[in-house]
C-alpha positions as CSV (number, residue, x, y, z in Angstrom):
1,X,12.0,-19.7,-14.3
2,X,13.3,-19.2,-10.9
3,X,11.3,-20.4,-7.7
4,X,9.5,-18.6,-6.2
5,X,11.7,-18.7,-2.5
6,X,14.4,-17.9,-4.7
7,X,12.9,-14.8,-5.8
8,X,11.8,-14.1,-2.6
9,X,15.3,-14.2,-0.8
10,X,17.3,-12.3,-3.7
11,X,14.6,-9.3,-3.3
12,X,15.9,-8.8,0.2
13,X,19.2,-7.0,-2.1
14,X,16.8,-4.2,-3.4
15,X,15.4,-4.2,0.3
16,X,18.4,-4.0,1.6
17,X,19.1,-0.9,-0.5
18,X,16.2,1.2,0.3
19,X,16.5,0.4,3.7
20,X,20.1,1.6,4.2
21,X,19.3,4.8,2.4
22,X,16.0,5.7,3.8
23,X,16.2,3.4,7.7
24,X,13.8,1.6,9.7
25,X,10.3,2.3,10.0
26,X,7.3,1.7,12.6
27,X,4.3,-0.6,11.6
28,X,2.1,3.2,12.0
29,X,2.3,5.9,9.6
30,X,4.2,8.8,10.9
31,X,1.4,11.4,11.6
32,X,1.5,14.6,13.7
33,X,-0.9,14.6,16.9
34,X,-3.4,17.0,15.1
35,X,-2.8,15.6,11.8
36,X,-7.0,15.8,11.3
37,X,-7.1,19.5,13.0
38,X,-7.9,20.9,9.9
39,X,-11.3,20.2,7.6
40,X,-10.4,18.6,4.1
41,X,-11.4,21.8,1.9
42,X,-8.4,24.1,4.4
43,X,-5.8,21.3,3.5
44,X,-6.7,21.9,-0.5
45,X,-6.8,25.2,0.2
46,X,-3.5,25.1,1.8
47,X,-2.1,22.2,-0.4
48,X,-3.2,24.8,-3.3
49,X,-1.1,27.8,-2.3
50,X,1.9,25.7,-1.3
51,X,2.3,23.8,-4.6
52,X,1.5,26.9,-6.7
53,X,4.9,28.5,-4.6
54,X,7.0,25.2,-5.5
55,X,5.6,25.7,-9.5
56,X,6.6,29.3,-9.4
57,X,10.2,28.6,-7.8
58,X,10.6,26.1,-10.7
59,X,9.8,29.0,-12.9
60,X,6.7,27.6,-14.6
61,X,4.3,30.3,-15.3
62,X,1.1,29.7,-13.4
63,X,-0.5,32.0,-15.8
64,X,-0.8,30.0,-18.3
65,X,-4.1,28.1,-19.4
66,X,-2.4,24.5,-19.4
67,X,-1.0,25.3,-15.7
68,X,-3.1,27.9,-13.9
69,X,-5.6,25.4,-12.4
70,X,-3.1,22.8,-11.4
71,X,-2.2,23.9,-7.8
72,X,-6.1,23.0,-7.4
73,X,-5.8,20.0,-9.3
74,X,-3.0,18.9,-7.6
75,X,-4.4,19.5,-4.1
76,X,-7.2,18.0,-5.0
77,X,-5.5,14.8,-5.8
78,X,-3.5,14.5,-2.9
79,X,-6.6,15.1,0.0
80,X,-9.4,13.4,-1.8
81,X,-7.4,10.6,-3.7
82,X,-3.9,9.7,-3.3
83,X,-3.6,10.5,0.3
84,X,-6.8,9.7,1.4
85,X,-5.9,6.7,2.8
86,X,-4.2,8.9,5.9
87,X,-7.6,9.7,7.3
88,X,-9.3,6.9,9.6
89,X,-12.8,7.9,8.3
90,X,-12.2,6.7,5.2
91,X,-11.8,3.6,6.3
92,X,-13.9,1.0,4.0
93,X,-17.0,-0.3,6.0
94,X,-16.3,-3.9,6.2
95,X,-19.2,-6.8,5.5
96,X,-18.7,-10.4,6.8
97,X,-20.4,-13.3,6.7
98,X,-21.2,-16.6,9.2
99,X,-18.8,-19.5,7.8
100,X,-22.2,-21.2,7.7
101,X,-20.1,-23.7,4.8
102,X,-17.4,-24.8,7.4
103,X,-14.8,-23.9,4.9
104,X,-11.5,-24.4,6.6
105,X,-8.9,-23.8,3.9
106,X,-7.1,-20.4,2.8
107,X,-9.0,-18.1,0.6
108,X,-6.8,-16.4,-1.3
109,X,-7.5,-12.9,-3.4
110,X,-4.7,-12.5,-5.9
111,X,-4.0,-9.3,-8.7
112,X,-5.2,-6.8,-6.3
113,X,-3.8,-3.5,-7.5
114,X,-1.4,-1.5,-5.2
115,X,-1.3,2.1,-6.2
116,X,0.7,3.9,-3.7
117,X,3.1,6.7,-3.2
118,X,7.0,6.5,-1.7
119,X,6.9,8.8,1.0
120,X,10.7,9.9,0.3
121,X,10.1,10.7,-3.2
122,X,6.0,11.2,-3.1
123,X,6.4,9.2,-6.6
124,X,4.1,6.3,-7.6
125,X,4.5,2.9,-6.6
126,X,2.9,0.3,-8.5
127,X,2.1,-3.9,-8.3
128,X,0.2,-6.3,-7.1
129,X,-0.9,-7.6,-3.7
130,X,-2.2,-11.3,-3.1
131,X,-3.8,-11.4,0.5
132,X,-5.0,-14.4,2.2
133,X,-7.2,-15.4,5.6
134,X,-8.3,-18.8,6.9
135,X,-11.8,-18.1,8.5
136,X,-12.3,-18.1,12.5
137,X,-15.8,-18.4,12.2
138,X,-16.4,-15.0,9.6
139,X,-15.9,-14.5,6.3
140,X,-15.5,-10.6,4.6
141,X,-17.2,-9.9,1.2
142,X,-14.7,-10.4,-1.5
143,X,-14.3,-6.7,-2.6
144,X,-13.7,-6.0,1.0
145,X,-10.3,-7.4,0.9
146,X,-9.7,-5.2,-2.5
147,X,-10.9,-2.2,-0.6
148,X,-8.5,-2.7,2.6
149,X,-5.4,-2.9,0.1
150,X,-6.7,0.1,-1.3
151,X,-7.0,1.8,2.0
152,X,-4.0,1.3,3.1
153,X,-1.9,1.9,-0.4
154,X,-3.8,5.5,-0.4
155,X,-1.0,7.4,1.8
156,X,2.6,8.1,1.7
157,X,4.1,4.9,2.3
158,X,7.0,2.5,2.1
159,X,6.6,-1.1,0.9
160,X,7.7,-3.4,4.0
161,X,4.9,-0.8,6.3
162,X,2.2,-1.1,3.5
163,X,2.3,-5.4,3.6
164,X,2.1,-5.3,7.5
165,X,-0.5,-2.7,7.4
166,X,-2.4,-4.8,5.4
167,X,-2.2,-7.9,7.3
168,X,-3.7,-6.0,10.3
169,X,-6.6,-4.6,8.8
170,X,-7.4,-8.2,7.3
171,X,-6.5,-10.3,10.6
172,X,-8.4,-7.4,12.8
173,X,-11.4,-7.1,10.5
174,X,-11.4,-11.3,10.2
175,X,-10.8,-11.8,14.2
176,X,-8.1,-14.1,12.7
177,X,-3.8,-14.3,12.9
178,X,-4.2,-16.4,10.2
179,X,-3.2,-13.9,7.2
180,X,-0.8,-13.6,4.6
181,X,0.0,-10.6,2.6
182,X,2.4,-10.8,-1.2
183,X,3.4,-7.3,-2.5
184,X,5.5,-7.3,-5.7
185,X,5.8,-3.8,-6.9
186,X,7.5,-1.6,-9.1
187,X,9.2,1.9,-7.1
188,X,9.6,4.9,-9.7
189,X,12.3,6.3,-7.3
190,X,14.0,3.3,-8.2
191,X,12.7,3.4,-12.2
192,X,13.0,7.0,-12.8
193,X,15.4,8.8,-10.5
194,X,18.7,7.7,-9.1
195,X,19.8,4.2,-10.5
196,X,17.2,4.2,-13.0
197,X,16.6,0.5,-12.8
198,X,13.2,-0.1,-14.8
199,X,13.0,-3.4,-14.4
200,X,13.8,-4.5,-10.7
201,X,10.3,-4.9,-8.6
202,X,10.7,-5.5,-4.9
203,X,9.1,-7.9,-3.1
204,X,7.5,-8.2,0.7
205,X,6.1,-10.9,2.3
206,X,4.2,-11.1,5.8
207,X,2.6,-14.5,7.4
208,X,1.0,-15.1,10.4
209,X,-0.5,-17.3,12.1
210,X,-1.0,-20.9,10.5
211,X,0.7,-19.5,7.6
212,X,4.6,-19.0,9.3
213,X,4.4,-23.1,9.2
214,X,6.2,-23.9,6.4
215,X,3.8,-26.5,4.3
216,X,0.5,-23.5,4.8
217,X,3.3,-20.8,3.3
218,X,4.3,-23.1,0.6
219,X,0.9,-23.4,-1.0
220,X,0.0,-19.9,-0.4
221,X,3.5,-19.0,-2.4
222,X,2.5,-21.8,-5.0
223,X,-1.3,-20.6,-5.3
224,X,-1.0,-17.0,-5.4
225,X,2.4,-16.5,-7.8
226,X,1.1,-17.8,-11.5
């Protein structure tokens, strides 16, 4: 079985790939000035009429029982699920705690499930995320850390963004830089379009804080990959 900074350092081909074809990003999802303008139930109103055009340019006939309702369905999917992650009020309220216990070593959340989109495909992209803090005084309520991943996975994104994004919300919501963030996911624009590769995950990695010193990274990399 091949170590785990081995692993880490030969996913940087795959990055390497999807950066060259798609370029650099910013740390902030790319949204218009007046991207919350418009109420939730106009966008799947919108969303609805739009995707019914694209069904009937495919030449599916939105007639049909199995199809008729799926401009809605689709719509609906996209503002109140997949994509609600682009609106700041859906932000997860956040509960912490006094370190009353004086605990001073990482706590580490592993196996959270990442269920995003690629924003240059809009197809799924699916893994796992392993997050970590070492408390400043606060500790969050366990779920809360699920919840942030969650938040942030729910809009179009791309996977290097999505790890850094992450690593905010925990160190701002914490009052910490001490934070590390593990993404291994599967990309189904790499699975099921172009190269077709099923089996190559890609892997993204951002420490901060006590954790860029190399023994603190070591045993979060040693605790959170099984």
């Amino acid at each position: 079985m091949k170590d785990i900074e081995t692993a880490l350092s030969e996913s940087e081909d795959l990055l390497d790939l999807i950066r060259q074809e798609h370029g650099a990003h910013s740390a902030d999802t790319p949204l218009k000035p007046d991207a919350f303008a418009i109420d939730d139930e106009t966008k799947i109103e919108l969303i609805e009429k739009h995707f019914g055009a694209i069904m009937n340019i495919l030449g599916l006939d939105i007639t049909d029982d199995s199809l008729k309702e799926t401009p809605k369905r689709v719509a609906k999917m996209y503002v109140n699920e997949i994509f609600s992650g682009l609106n700041p009020a859906n932000k997860p309220d956040i509960t912490l705690f006094d370190n009353k216990y004086s605990y001073q070593q990482m706590l580490i959340e592993r196996n959270i499930a990442v269920k995003s989109n690629c924003e240059h495909h809009f197809v799924p992209i699916i893994g796992k995320a392993h997050v970590a803090y070492i408390s400043n005084g606060k500790v969050i309520g366990l779920s809360k850390l699920n919840r942030l991943v969650q938040y942030c996975s729910r809009r179009p994104q791309v996977q290097e963004r999505l790890t850094i994004q992450i690593a905010d919300e925990i160190g701002k919501a914490l009052g910490t830089e001490d934070v590390a963030v593990m993404i291994d996911a599967y990309h189904h624009c790499v699975s099921s379009r172009g190269v077709q590769d099923p089996d190559s995950s890609t892997v993204t990695t951002e420490f901060r804080g006590k954790f860029t010193e190399q023994e603190t990274r070591s045993e979060f990399l040693k605790l959170a990959v099984k």
